[in-house]
N, C-alpha and C positions, 0 to 999 in steps of 0.2 A: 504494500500500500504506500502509494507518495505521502510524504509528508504536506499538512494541508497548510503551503508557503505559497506567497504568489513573491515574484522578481520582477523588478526593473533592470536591465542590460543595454549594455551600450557597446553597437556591433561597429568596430572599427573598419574604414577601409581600409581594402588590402595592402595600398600603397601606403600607408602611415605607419605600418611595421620598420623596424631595420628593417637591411636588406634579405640577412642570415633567417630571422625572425619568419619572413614573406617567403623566402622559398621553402620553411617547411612549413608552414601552413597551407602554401597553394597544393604540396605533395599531400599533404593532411587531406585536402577537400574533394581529392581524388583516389583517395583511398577507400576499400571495402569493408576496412574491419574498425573503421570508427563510430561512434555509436552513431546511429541516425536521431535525427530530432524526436520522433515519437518514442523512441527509447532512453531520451538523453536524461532526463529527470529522473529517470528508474534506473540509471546506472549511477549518478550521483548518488542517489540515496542509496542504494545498496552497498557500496564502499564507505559511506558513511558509518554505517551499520557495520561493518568488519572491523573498521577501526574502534568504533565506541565499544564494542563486545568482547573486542581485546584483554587480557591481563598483563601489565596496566592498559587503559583505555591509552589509544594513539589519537592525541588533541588534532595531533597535523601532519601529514605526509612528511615524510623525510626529502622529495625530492617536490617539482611544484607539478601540477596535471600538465599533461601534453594534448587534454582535448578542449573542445571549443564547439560554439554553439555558431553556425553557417546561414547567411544567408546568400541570396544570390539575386541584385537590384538590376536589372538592365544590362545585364551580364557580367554585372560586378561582383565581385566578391565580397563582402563582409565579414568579419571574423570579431567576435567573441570569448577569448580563453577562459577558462572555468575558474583559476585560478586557485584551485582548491586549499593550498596551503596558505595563502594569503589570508582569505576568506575565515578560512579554520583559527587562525591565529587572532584576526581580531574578530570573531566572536566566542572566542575562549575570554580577550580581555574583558570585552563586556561583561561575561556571565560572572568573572572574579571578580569587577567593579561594581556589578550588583547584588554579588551573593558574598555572604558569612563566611571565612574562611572553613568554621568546622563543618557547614551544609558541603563546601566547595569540594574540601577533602574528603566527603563521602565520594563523589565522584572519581576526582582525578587524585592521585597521592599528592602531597605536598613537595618531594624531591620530583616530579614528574610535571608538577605545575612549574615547579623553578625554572626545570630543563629547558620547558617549551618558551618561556617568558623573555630566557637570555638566548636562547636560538631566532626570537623573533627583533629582541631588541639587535642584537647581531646582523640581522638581515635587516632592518632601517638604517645604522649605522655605515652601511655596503652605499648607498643612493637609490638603493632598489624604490622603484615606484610602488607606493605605500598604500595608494587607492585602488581601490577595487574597482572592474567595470560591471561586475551584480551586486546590488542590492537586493535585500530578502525582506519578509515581511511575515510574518505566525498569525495564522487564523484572522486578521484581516487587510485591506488595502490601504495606507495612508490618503487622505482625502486628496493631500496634495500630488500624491501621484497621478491622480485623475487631471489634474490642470495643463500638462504636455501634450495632450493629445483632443484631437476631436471624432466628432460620433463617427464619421466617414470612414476612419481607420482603425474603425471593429469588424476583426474575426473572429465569427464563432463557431467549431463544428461540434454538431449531436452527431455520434453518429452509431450503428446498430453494434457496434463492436467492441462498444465502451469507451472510446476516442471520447474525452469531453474536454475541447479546447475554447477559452476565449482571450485571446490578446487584441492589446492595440501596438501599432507600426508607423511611426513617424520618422521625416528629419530631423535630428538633434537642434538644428539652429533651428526650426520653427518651435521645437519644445521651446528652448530657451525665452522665443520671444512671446510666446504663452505667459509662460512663467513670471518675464519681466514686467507683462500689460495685466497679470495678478495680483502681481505685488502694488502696483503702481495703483491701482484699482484698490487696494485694500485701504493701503497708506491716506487716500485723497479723502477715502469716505468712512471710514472706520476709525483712521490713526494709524501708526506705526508698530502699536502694540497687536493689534491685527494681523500682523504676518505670522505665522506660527511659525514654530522653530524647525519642525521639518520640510516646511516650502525653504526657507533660509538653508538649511545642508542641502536640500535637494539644486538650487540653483547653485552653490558652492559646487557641488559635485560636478555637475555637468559643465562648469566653467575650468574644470580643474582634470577632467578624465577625457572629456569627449574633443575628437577631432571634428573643426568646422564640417568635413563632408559626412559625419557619421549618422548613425541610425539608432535610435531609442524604441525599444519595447519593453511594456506593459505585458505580464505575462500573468494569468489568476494561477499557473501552477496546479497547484493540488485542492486549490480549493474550490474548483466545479465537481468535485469527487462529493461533495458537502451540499450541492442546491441542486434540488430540481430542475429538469430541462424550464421549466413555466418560469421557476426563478431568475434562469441564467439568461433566458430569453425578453426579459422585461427588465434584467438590470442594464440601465444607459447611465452610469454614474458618472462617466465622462461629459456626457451630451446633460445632464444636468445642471454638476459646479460648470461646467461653460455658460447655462444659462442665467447660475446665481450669481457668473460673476457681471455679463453683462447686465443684467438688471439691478445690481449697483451701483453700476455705473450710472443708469439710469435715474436713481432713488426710487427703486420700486421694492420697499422694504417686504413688502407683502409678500411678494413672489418669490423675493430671495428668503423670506424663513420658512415657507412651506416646502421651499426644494430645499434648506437646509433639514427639516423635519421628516423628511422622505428619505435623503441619503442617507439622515442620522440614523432612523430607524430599521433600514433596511441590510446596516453593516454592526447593529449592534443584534439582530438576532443570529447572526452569520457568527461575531463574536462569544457570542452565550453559547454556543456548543462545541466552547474551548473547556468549560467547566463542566460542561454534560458529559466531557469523556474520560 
């Protein structure tokens, strides 16, 4: 079973690799035995799974992933690395900056927590690029992920074989300028205190990871595994916050809190069957 995460990922073009980098990714995307996209989420997770099951649990790959997630725009290539080890490393920091050391060490031993922290700080101290190109997200969507994209660049497939995808698929620079005519929109009518902290990393991140020609996706992951086909077919939470931002712009407070009482409600029962399990 996927874990029920949805991702944001940012699919570089080919060209923006080194050179060394680009030719084994372009040999990668020609290759038979890398996982395919509808496999690619189940084969993360199931080496996740090897390692957490381990005696001691392995926080993080010893070496980083060689695989990546593909797309293919107008004959382009885009490439996405999975970054496994990166990824692993800082959300082991999180889980120790949020959790009790003696909760922490039921998990991972204390000598093993060390190991990993100075093998991470190690590798920052190198210049190694420190930011990730996925973001993750547990049992629900952040609001502001929804603001990069508009309704136009939803994919959804039902289909009789269990396949149950929906993403959205943008330019990075249109994200961005989403994002910037959100904030900008928040700030004129709300205040400044109105941006919330995750539109503010999320436009950090995309100023800071994404190449101008790149590609942004919205991915729900694992969590149409969790709603009904009726759900996942009436969820437009993009085409929504798009319309509560323009109608703040507007001053039409009305419309902006019934569409904020729709999305709120419709990703906190999505939420509540984090406790149900």
């Amino acid at each position: 079973m996927l874990p029920y995460t949805a991702y944001l990922r940012v699919y570089q073009p080919i060209d923006a690799f080194p050179v060394r980098d680009r030719r084994y990714w372009e040999e990668y995307s020609m290759s038979s035995e890398r996982p395919r996209r509808i496999n690619a989420l189940s084969a993360e997770h199931t080496a996740s799974l090897h390692r957490l099951i381990a005696t001691p649990p392995v926080v993080a790959p010893e070496q980083e992933s060689g695989d990546a997630y593909l797309r293919r725009v107008n004959e382009r290539l885009y490439v996405c690395p999975w970054q496994t080890r990166l990824r692993s490393w800082r959300a082991f920091t999180e889980f120790t900056n949020a959790t009790p050391v003696a909760v922490s060490e039921a998990f991972v031993p204390l000598p093993e927590a060390e190991r990993v922290e100075e093998d991470y700080q190690e590798w920052k101290g190198s210049g190694a690029q420190v930011r990730p190109g996925i973001l993750s997200s547990n049992w629900t969507i952040p609001v502001a992920w929804f603001v990069p994209f508009e309704e136009r660049e939803r994919c959804l497939v039902l289909s009789a074989n269990s396949t149950r995808t929906l993403l959205y698929l943008t330019r990075t620079s249109m994200a961005r300028r989403r994002l910037e005519h959100t904030v900008a929109v928040l700030r004129e009518h709300l205040g400044a205190h109105a941006v919330s902290a995750s539109t503010e990393r999320l436009v950090d991140w995309l100023s800071l990871t994404a190449h101008p020609n790149s590609l942004l996706e919205l991915d729900y992951g694992g969590l149409p595994h969790l709603l009904s086909d009726d759900h996942l077919s009436d969820d437009h939470s993009v085409g929504e916050v798009s319309a509560a931002v323009e109608a703040l712009a507007k001053g039409d407070t009305e419309t902006v809190t019934t569409l904020r009482r729709r999305i709120t409600r419709r990703w906190r029962s999505v939420r509540a069957l984090e406790h149900a399990n």
